[in-house]
C-alpha positions as semicolon CSV with decimal commas, in nm:
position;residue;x (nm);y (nm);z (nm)
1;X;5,854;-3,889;-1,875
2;X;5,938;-4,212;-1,837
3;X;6,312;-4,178;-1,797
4;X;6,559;-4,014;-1,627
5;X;6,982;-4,001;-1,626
6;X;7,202;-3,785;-1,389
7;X;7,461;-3,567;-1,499
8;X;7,722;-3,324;-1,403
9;X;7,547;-2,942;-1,269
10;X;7,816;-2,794;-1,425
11;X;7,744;-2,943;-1,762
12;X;7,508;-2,650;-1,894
13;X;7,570;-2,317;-1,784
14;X;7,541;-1,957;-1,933
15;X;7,700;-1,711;-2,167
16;X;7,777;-1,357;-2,084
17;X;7,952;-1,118;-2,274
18;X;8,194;-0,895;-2,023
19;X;8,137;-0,607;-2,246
20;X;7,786;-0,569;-2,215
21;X;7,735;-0,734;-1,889
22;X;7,485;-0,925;-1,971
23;X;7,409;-1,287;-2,026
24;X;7,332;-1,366;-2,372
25;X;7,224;-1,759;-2,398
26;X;7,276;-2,102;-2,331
27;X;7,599;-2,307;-2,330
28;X;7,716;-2,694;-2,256
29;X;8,028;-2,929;-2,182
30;X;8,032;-3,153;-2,471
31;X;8,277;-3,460;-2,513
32;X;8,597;-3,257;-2,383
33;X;8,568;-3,068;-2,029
34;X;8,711;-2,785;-2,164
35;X;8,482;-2,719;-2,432
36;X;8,141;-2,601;-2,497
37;X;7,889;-2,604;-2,760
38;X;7,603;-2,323;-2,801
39;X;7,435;-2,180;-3,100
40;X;7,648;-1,955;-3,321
41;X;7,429;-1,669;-3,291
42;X;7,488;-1,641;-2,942
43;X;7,843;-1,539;-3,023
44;X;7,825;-1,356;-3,288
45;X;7,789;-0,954;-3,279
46;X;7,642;-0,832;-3,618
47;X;7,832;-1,123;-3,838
48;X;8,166;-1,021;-3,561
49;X;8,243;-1,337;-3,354
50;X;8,260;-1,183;-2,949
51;X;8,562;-1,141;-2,803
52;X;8,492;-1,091;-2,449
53;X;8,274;-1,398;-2,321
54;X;8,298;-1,568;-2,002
55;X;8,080;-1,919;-1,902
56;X;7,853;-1,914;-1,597
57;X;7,888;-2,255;-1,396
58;X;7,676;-2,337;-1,081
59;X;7,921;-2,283;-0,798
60;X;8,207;-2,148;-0,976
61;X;8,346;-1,787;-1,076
62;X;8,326;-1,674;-1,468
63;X;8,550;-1,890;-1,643
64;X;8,688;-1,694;-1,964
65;X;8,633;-1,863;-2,329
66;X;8,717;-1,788;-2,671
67;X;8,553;-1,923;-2,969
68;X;8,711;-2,246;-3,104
69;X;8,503;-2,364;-3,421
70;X;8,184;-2,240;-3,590
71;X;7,972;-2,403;-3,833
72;X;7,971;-2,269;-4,206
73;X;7,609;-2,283;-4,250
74;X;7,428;-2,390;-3,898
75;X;7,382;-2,181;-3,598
76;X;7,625;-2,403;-3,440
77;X;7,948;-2,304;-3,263
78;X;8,206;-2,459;-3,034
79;X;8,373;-2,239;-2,731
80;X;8,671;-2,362;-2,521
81;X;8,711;-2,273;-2,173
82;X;9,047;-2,155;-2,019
83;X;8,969;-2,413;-1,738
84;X;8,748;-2,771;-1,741
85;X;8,578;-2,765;-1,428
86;X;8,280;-3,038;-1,555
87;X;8,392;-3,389;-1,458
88;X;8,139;-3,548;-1,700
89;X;8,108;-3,340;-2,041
90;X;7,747;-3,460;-2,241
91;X;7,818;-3,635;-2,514
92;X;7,641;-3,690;-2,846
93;X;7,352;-3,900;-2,977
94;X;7,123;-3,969;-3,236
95;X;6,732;-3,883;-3,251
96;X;6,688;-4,254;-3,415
97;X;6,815;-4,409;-3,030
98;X;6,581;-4,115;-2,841
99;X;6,323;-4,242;-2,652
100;X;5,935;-4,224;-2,764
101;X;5,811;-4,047;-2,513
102;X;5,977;-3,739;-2,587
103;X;6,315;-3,518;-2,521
104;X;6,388;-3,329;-2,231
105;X;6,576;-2,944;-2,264
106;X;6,764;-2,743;-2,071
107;X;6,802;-2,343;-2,084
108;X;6,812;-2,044;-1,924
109;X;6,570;-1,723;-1,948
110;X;6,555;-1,419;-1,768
111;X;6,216;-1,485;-1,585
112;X;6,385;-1,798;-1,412
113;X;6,599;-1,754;-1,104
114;X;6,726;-1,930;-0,803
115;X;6,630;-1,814;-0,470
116;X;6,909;-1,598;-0,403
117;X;6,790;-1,415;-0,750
118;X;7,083;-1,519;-0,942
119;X;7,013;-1,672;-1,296
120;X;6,945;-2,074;-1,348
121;X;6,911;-2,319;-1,629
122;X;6,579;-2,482;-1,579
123;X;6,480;-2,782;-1,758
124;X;6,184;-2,806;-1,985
125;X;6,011;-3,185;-2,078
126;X;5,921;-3,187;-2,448
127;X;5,657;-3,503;-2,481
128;X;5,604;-3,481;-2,868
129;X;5,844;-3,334;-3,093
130;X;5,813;-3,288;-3,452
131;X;6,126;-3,313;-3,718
132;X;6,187;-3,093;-3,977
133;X;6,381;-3,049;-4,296
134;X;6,528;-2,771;-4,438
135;X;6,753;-2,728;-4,737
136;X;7,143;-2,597;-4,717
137;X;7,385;-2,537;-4,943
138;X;7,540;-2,905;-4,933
139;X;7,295;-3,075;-4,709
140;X;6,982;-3,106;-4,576
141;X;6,946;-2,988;-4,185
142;X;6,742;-3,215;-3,983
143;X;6,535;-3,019;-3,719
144;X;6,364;-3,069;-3,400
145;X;6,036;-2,867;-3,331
146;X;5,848;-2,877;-3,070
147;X;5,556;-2,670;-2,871
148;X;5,774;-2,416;-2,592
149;X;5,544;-2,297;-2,294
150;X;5,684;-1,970;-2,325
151;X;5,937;-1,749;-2,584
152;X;6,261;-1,612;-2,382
153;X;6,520;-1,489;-2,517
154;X;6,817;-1,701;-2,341
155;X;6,724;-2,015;-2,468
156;X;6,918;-2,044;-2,772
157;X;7,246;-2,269;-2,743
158;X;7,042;-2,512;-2,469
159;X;7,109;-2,888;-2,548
160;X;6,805;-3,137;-2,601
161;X;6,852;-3,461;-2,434
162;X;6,738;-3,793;-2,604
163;X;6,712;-4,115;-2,335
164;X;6,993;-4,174;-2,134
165;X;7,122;-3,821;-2,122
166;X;7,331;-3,818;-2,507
167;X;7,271;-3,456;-2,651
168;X;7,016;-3,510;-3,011
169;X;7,006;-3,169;-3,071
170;X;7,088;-2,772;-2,989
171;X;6,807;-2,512;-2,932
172;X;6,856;-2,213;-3,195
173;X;6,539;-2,016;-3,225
174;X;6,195;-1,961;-3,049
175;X;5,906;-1,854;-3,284
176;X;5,524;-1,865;-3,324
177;X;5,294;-1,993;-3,589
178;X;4,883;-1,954;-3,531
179;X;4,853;-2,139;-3,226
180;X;5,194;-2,206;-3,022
181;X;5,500;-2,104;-2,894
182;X;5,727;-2,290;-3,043
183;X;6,106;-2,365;-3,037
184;X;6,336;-2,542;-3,251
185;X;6,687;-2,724;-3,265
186;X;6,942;-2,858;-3,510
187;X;7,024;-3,151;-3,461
188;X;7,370;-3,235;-3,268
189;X;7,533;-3,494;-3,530
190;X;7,661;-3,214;-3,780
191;X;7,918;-3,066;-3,591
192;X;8,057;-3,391;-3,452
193;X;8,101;-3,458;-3,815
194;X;8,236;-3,106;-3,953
195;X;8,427;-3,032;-3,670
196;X;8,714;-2,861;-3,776
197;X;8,947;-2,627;-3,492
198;X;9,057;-2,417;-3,738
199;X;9,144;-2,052;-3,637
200;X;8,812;-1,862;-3,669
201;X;8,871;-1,522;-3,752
202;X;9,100;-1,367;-4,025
């Protein structure tokens, strides 16, 4: 690509549910350093929102989190962290200002590790991207699909970049059609505008 932007290592990091002891997806700092967006999916335990969920962060020790806001109808949801360690949380932007040649993502899957074996978010370029529509309840969802050179589960809650590092959208599924591997995001703008912190469970 023909761009690039810096930002802080402990901006995306990972998910893991203490219960299970296992990582379960993708999470990032976004506008506030003590919170983090990822895909609701990712926290929810058959239609249950998780109660035991800690955030990875390179260089730092699990940092507890509880869930803070979740969308009514799109896999997005918003966790806050019992300490902000990120100095620069991403911030959001629109797919109109993203850059032609393409989107950049960042994730983690299983198959990726540093050298030491522990897990890593890796960053995947996306060159051409295409967007999709699909119909809610009281709105249309704007989508981001694009070709994925593999399907991992550990992806989902990843942010896609637009130029200059602002967020565009949130990785929530990988699938396949004839050809390709493919993954797709919602775009970011949705729960800037619907965010609500209301209490989240009964």
């Amino acid at each position: 690509m023909a761009w690039s932007f810096t930002i802080d290592a402990r901006s995306v990091g990972l998910i893991q549910d203490i219960t299970l002891g296992k990582i379960i997806g993708t999470t990032f700092s976004f506008i506030k350093p003590n919170w983090y967006v990822t895909a609701k999916h990712v926290i929810l335990d058959y239609g249950q929102i998780r109660e035991h969920l800690v955030v990875l962060l390179d260089g730092e020790l699990p940092i507890r989190a509880r869930v803070l806001f979740v969308h009514s109808e799109l896999d997005l949801a918003m966790l806050e962290v019992e300490r902000g360690v990120c100095e620069r949380p991403l911030f959001p932007s629109h797919l109109l200002f993203a850059d032609t040649n393409g989107l950049l993502a960042a994730s983690y899957a299983p198959s990726k590790r540093h050298l030491n074996g522990a897990p890593c978010v890796y960053l995947t370029e996306i060159p051409t991207f295409e967007l999709q529509i699909r119909e809610r309840q009281n709105f249309n969802e704007e989508t981001i699909v694009f070709i994925a050179s593999e399907s991992e589960g550990g992806h989902s809650g990843g942010p896609i970049f637009g130029a200059g590092g602002g967020v565009v959208g949130v990785i929530i599924e990988n699938f396949r059609d004839d050809k390709h591997v493919l993954a797709r995001g919602t775009n970011i703008i949705p729960l800037v505008e619907n965010l609500t912190l209301v209490p989240t469970c009964d």
